[in-house]
N, C-alpha and C positions, 0 to 999 in steps of 0.2 A: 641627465635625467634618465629617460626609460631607455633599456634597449633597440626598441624601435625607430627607423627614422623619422622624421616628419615630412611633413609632405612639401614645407616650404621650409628655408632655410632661415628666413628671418619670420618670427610668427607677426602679427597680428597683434596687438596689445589692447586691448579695456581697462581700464580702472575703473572701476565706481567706489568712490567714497562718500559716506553720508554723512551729515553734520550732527552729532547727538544720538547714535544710534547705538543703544546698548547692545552689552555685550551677550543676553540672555534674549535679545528680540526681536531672536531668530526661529523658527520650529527647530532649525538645522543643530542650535544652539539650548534645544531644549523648551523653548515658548510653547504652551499649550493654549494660550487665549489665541495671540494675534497668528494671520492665517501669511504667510513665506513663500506659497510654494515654489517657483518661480526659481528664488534665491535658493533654495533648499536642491532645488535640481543640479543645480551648480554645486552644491556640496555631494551628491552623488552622485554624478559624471567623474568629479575632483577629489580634492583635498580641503578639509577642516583645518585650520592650524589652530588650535587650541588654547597654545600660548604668544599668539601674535599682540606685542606692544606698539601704541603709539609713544613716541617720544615725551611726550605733554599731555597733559589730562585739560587743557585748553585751546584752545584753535591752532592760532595763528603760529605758536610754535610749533605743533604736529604738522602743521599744515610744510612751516619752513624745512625739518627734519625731512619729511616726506620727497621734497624734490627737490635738495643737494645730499641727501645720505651724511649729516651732519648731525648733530646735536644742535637744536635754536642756539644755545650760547653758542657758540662758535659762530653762528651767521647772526649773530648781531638779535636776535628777533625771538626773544624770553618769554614774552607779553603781547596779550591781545590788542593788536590795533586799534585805534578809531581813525573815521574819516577827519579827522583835524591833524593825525599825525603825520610828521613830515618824513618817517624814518620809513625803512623799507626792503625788501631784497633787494642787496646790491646786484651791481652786473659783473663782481669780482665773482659770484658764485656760480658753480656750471652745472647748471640744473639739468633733472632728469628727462624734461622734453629736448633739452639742448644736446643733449650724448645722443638720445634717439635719431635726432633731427641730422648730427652727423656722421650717425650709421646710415642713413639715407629714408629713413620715415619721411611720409608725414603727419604733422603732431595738431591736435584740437584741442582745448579747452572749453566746456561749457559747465557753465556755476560759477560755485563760490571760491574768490581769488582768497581775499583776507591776506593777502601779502606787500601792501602798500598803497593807494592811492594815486600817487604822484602817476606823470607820465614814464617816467625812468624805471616805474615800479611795474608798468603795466604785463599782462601775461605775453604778450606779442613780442616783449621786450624782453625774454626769457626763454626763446624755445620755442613758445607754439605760433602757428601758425595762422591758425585762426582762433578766436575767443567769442564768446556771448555769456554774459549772467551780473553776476551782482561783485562788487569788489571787495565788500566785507560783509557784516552779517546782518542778516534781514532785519535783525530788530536795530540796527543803525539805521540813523538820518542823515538827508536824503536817502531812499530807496530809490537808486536808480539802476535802469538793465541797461548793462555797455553791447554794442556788435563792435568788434573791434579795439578800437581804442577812442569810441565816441560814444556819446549817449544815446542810446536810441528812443527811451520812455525813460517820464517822472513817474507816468500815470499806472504803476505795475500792481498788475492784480497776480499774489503772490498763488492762490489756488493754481493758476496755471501755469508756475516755473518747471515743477515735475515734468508734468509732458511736454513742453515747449522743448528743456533741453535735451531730453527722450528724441523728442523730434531732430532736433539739429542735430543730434550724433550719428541717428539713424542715416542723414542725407551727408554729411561727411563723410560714412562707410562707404554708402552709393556712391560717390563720384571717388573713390580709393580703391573701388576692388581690386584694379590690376598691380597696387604698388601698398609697401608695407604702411600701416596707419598706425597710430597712437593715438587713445580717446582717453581725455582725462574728463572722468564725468564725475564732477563736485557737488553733489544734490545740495541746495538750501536746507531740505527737510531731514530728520524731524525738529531743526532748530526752530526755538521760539521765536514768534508769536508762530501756532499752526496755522497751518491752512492748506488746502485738501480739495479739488474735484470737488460738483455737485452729485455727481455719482459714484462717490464712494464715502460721502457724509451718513454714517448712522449705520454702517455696514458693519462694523468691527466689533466685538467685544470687548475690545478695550481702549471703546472712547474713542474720542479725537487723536489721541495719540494712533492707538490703532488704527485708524481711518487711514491717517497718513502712510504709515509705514504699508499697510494694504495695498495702499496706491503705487508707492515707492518700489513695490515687488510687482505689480500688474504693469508697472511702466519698464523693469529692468528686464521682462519676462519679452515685452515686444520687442527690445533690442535683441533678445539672443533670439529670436524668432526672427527678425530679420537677416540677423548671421544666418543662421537655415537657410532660407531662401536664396540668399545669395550664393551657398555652397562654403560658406567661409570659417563654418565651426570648428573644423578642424585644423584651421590655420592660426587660428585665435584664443588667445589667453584670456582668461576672462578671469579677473580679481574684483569682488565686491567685498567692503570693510567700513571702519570707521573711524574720524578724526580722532575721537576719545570718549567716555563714557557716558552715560545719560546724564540730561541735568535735572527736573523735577517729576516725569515720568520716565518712563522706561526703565526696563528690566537690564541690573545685572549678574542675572543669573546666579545670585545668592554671595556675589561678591562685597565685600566691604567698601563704602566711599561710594562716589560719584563723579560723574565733572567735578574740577578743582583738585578733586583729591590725589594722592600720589598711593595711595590704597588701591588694591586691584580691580575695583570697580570704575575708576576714573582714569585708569590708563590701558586695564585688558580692553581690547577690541574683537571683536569678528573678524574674521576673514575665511572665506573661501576664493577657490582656484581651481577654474577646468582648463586643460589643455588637453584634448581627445589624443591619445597617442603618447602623449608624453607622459601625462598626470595620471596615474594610476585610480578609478572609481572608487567611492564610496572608503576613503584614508583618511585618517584622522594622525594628527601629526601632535608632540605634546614638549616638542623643541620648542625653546625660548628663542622669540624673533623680534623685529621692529620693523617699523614701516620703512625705517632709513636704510634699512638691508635691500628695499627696490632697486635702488639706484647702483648699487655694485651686480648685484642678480639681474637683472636683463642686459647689464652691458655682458656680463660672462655669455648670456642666452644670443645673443642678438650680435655678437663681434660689437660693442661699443668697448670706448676708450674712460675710465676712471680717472679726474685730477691726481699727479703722483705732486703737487708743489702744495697740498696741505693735509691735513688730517681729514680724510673718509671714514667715519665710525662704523657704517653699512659692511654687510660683508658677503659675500656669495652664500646663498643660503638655496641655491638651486636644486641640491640634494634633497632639502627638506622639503620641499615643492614634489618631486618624486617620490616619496615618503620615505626617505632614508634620515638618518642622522648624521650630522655634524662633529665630529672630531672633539672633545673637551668643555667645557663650560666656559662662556664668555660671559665676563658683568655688563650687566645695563643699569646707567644709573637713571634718575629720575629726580628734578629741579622743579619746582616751584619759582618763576623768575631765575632770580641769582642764587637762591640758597639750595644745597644738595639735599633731597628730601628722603630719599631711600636707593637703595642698590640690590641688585639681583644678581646669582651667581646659582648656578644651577639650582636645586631645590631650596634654597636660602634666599631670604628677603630681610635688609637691615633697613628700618627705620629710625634714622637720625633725628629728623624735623618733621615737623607737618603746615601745610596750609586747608583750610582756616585752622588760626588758631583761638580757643577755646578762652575768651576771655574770662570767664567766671571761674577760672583754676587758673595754678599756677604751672604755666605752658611747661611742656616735657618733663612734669614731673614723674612719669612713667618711659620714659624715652632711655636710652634707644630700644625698639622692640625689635624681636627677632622671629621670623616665621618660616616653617617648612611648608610652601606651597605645595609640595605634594602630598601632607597627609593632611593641612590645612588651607586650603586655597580661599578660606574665608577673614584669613587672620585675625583668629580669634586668640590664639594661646601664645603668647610671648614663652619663649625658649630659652631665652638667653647667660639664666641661669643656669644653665645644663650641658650649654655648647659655649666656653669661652674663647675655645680655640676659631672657632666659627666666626664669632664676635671680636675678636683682634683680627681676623684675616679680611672681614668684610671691614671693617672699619679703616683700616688703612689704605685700600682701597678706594672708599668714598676720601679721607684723607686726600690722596696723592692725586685723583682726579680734580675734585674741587680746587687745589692749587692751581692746577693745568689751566681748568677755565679759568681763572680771578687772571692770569697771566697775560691770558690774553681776550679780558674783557674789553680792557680799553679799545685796543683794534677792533675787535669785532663790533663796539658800538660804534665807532668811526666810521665803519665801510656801510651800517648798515642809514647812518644820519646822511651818508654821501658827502663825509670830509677827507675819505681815502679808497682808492680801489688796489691795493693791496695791503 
């Protein structure tokens, strides 16, 4: 990172991830209705990353990518959970509270799990050390809030998850100050059904959706004020983002698709990133990234150790965190379930498939399309007639990857049903 030392050797970690939070509904991000500021500090202390992807334009896969630096296919978990299913993070996979935890962290979860049910699935069982919130998403039944790996309440008044789990992070920090922490903070919101504080009901301009996310930044604003207080800002990274795209509100910033989609509305995310000293203020970074690049990137920051006995798709993206660049263009590809739905390679975007598909026409009869994110980030103008070269090099590509995963689905759905732990 920066040439400066830091003041502790191993930082301080935060995560905040929100569930459905567009990529435009931010101020930082360009929002002129809803009101950030909080979260927008953190983008001028930090760094923007511009082009930060999640894995999956739906939960539970971004969610899985997220904390083994994997692609969901490979960890077994494509598709969004319910509480009836019995599949789940295996325990073959070494998640990224689990690397923290043996660099010598310690690691908390509060919120949304969405990575299995079962007891074998639960977060405790993974890496952290403590948990509190919901296991999948609010609009599933039973709602219930776990402490642990028990139920604490049926009776969950969803208004007050925000601050609740605001609160238990804050008091996890408190009793950690002298040794390195890991706060993985999973907001419910702005996923549907809302719900929101009575004093932040009618505040926003835009609506109940705004209300929440208002809330969502006056609640993230008290945790890095609490860092203050403590003396810990400087010790501490601080990463707020989003599982994947909005779904019937919120803004993605003039982006194509939505949740579901594999259009850059349903997979660009937000993110910012303070680390005082390290992170360079007020950077904006426009390097293609993934969520799944955490988990190789804090082990490079932090002395953690990476699995070398499987495929790690993540990759040190440290530099771009200091506002540098990375060496070459790496593809990212992007699935819908099992089927490969588009690929990215530097300024190029190939569309193979899509989800939903479009019953009243005859599916892809405009497929593959092809898009220069950088003179187009809304993909609008299919190219492909112009660049063939482009369109044989991405498509073999998607090719040769798509085999890779179909080779070893079967395994992966195996470890993740808990009929094999290798």
């Amino acid at each position: 990172m920066s040439d400066q030392s830091p003041t502790r050797i191993q930082p301080n970690i935060v995560l905040v991830v929100m569930d459905d939070l567009g990529y435009g509904d931010l101020g930082c991000t360009g929002n002129t209705i809803l009101r950030t500021p909080r979260i927008d500090s953190i983008a001028a202390d930090g760094i923007t990353l511009r082009h930060m992807y999640a894995a999956s334009a739906i939960c539970t896969p971004s969610r899985a990518a997220l904390l083994t630096g994997r692609y969901p296919q490979r960890v077994g978990l494509p598709r969004v959970l319910s509480p009836r299913d019995g599949t789940g993070l295996s325990s073959w996979e070494h998640t990224l509270p689990e690397m923290l935890r043996d660099a010598g962290y310690r690691t908390a979860m509060f919120g949304k799990w969405h990575l299995g049910c079962r007891p074998e699935h639960y977060p405790t069982r993974h890496g952290f050390d403590e948990y509190a919130g919901l296991l999948y998403s609010n609009d599933m039944h039973p709602v219930e809030l776990f402490e642990g790996e028990e139920i604490s309440t049926t009776d969950v008044d969803q208004a007050t998850l925000t601050g609740a789990y605001t609160d238990q992070a804050i008091d996890f920090i408190e009793r950690h100050v002298d040794q390195p922490f890991f706060v993985y903070l999973a907001h419910t919101m702005p996923h549907i059904p809302l719900h929101v504080e009575e004093e932040f009901r009618g505040r926003s301009a835009g609506g109940r959706y705004g209300d929440v996310v208002e809330s969502l930044d006056h609640h993230i604003g008290r945790l890095l004020g609490r860092l203050d207080d403590l003396g810990l800002a400087d010790d501490t990274l601080v990463m707020v983002t989003s599982d994947n795209g909005p779904w019937f509100e919120g803004s993605t910033g003039g982006l194509r698709g939505t949740k579901l989609h594999t259009y850059e509305g349903g997979i660009r995310v937000p993110f910012v990133a303070r680390w005082p000293g390290r992170i360079p203020a007020d950077a904006v970074s426009d390097e293609p990234v993934c969520l799944f690049d955490l988990l190789p990137t804090l082990a490079a920051l932090v002395g953690g150790t990476v699995p070398r006995d499987r495929p790690i798709d993540g990759v040190d993206v440290s530099e771009v965190l200091a506002g540098r660049s990375i060496p070459g263009p790496r593809p990212l590809f992007f699935f819908h379930w099992w089927t490969l739905n588009a690929v990215r390679s530097g300024p190029w975007k190939l569309h193979l498939d899509r989800f939903p598909r479009d019953p009243n026409r005859a599916h892809g009869m405009e497929l593959p399309q092809l898009f220069n994110l950088e003179i187009d980030p809304a993909e609008t103008y299919d190219l492909k007639d112009g660049h063939p070269d482009v369109l044989e090099h991405l498509t073999s590509l998607a090719t040769d990857f798509a085999d890779e995963i179909a080779a070893q689905r079967p395994a992966a759905e195996a470890r993740a049903a808990g009929r094999a732990t290798a």
